[in-house]
C-alpha positions in Angstrom: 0.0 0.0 0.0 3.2 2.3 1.3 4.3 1.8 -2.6 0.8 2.2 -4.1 0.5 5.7 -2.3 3.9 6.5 -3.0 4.8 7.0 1.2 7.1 5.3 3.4 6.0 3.1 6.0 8.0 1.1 9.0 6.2 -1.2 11.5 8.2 -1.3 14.8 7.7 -3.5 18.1 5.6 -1.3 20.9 7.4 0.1 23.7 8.4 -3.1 25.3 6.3 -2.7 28.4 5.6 -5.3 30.7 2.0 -5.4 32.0 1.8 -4.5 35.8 -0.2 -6.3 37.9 -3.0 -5.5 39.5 -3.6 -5.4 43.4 -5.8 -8.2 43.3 -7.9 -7.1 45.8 -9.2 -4.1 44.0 -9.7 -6.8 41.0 -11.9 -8.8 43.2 -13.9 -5.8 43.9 -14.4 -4.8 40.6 -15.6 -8.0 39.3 -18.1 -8.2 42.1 -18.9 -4.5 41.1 -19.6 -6.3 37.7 -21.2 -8.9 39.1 -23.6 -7.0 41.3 -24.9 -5.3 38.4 -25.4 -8.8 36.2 -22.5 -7.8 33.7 -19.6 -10.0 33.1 -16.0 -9.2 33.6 -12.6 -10.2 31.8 -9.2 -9.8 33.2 -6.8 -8.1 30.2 -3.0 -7.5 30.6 -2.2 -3.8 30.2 1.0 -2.6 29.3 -0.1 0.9 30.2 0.7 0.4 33.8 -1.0 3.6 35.2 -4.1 1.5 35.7 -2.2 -0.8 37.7 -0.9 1.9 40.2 
């Protein structure tokens, strides 16, 4: 497509951050926060770590 368009393109590797856990505690709340209102939950690594802090 990059040639098509006539553009340069370069696919690199994200950031290369690990995904923080959680303080599972405050997981279990959440899902029962879920659960208490009949809605499912997933757990999902995040690389984004701010979530995790």
């Amino acid at each position: 497509m990059a040639k098509r368009h006539r553009v340069s393109a370069e696919v690199v590797a994200g950031a290369g951050i690990l995904p923080n856990p959680m303080d599972e505690a405050m997981l279990g709340h959440l899902e029962q926060a879920a659960a208490d209102l009949g809605a499912s939950s997933l757990r999902m690594p995040s690389g984004a770590g701010h979530e995790a802090a």
